[in-house]
N, C-alpha and C positions, 0 to 999 in steps of 0.2 A: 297611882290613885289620883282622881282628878283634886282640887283645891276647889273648896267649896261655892267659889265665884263663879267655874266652869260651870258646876251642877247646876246652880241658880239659875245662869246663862240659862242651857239647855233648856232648863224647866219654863222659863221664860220664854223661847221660842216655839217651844211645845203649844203655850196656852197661847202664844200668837196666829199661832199657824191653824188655829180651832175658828178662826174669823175669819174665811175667806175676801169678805168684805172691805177687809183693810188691806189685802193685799193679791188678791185673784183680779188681772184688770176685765176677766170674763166676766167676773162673780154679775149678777144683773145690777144689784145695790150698792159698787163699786163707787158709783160719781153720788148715791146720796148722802149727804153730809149725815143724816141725821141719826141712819142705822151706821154709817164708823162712827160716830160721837158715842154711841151706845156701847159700842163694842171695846172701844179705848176707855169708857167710862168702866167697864166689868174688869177688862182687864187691868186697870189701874188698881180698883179695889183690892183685885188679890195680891197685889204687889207693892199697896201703897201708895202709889207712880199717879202724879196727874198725866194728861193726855198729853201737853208737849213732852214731859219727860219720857212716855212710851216712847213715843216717834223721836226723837232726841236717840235713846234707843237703841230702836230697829234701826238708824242710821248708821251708828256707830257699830252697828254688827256685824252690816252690812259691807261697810267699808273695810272691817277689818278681814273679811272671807276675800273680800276682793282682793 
């Protein structure tokens, strides 16, 4: 059974992955600052998390896949 950090985890990239915008470099609103500020700002909320701490993050999640 996973340890309640993994779940989190998960849940956390689940609701990342609902924003193309912070992370599709197709997405069209990719380079606008203002819809990811928005979208780091909603997902912050559910989480608590300001926006560097997201991207802080999606870094450290990153790197650990790698």
């Amino acid at each position: 059974m996973a340890d309640c950090s993994s779940e989190k985890n998960i849940r956390f990239h689940e609701e990342y992955r609902k924003y193309t915008v912070l992370w599709h470099l197709l997405d069209k609103n990719y380079k606008n600052w203002e819809e990811r500020r928005s979208a780091l700002q909603e997902t912050g909320e559910k989480y608590s998390l300001d926006s560097k701490s997201i991207l802080n993050k999606t870094k450290s999640l990153r790197s650990y896949f790698h």
